[in-house]
C-alpha positions in Angstrom: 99.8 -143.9 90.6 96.9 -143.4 88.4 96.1 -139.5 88.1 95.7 -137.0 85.4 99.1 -135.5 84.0 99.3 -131.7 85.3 101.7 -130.3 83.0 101.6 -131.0 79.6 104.5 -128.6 78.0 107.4 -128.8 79.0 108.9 -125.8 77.2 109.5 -123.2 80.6 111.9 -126.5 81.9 113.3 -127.4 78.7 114.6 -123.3 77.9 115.9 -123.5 81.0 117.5 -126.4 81.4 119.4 -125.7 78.9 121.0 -122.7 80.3 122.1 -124.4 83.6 126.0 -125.1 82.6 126.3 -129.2 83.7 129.4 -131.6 81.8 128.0 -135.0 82.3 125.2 -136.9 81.0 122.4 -134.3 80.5 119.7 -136.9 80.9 120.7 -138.2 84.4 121.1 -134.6 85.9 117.7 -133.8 84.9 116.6 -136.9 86.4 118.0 -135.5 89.4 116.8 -132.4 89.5 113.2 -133.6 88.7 113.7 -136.4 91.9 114.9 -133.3 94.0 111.9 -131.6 93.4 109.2 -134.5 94.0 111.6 -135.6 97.0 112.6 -138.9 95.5 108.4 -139.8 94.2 109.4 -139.6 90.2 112.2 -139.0 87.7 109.5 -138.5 85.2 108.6 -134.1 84.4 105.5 -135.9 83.4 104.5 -137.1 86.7 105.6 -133.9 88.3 102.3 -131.7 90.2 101.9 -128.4 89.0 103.4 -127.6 92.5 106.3 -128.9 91.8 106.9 -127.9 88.1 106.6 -124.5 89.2 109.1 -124.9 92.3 111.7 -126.4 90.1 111.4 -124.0 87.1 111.7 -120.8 89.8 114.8 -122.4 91.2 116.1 -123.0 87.7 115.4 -119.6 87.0 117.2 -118.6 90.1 120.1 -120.6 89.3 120.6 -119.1 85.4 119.7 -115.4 86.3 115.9 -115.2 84.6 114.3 -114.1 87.6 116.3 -111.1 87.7 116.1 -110.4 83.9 112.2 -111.2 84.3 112.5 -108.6 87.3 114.2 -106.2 85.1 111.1 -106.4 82.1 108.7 -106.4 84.3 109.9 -103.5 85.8 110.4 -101.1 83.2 106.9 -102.5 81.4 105.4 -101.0 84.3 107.1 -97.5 84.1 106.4 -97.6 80.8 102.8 -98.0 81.6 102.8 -95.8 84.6 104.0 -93.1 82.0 101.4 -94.1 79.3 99.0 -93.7 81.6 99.8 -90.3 83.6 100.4 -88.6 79.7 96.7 -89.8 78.8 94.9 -88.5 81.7 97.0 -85.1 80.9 95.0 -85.1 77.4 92.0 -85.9 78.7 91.4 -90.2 78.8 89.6 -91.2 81.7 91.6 -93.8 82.7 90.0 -95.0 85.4 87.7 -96.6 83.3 90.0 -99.5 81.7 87.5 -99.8 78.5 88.0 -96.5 77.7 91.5 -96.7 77.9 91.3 -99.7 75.6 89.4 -98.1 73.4 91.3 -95.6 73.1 94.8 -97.6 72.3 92.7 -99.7 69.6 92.4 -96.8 67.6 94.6 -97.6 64.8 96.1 -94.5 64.8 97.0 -94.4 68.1 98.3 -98.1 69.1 95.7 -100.2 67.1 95.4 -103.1 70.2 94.5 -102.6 73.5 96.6 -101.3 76.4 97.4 -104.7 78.4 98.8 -105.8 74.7 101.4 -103.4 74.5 104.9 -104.1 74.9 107.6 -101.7 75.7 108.4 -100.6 72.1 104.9 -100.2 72.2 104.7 -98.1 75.0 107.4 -96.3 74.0 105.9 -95.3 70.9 102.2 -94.7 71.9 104.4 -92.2 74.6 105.9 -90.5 71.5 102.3 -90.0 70.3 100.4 -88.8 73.4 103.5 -86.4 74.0 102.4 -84.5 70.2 98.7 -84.8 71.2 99.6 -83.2 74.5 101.8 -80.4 72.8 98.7 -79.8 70.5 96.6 -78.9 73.3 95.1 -82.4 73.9 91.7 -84.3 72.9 89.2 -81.6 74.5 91.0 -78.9 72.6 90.7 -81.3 69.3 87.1 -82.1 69.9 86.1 -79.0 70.3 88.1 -77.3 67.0 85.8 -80.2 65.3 82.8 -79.0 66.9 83.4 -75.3 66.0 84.4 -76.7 61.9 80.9 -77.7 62.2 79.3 -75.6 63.4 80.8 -72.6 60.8 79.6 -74.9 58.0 76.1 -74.3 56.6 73.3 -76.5 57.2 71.4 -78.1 54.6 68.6 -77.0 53.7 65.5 -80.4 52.7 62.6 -79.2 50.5 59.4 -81.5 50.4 57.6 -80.0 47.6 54.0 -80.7 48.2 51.4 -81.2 45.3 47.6 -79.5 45.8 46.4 -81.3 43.4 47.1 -84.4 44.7 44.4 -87.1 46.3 43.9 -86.4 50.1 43.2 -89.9 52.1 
């Protein structure tokens, strides 16, 4: 069969592989499992479809427990996010508009990446820090203290002193 090689790392197989508890000869039961999963075509990963890859790793997942740990990160990333999210529009981000809420967590004193970036320790701490902004009174209340600091201060004052005596063109 002469066709491209789909997958080139192995590493998602490999990881799990090595969690799936088997007493024998470790190179002839993933043999197997890689003929199981290309219904008796190849023993080779490398001449495994993308299809396939993917339908073995899941099962391999299946079998050692990752999908439910994966489940279980997945989950609580996204309450971490939802939470994120709903204490952000309380200070005043627009975040409906994904740019701005990038912008916002690239600050580098708020999260100093953007949003999608952020892992739950992340989240967990950019939560700490929009929970004091919040108790402060939020952006709009920060914005316009900075606004009323400048407008107490005195303008400056630019004096063009103008010669008479000089040559009019």
């Amino acid at each position: 069969m002469n066709m491209a090689q789909e997958i080139t790392n192995f590493a998602r197989f490999y990881a799990l592989f090595a969690k799936v508890p088997y007493y024998g000869d470790r190179e002839e039961f993933k043999r197997s499992i890689v003929r199981q999963y290309t219904w008796n075509r190849t023993e080779s990963l490398r001449e495994m479809t993308r299809a396939e890859y993917n339908e073995c790793c899941a099962a391999l997942e299946r079998l050692t427990g990752q999908d439910e740990w994966r489940k279980k990160l997945r989950e609580e990333l996204r309450f971490r996010r939802s939470v994120c999210l709903k204490l952000m529009q309380q200070i005043g981000v627009d975040t409906t508009d994904w740019a701005r809420v990038n912008d916002f967590c690239g600050n580098p004193r708020i999260a100093g990446q953007p949003f999608g970036r952020l892992g739950t320790e992340e989240l967990e701490q950019l939560a700490v820090k929009l929970r004091s902004i919040k108790r402060k009174g939020g952006l709009k209340k920060e914005m316009e203290k900075r606004q009323e600091h400048e407008v107490k201060q005195p303008g400056r004052a630019v004096y063009v002193i103008i010669d008479p005596n000089a040559p009019k063109n």
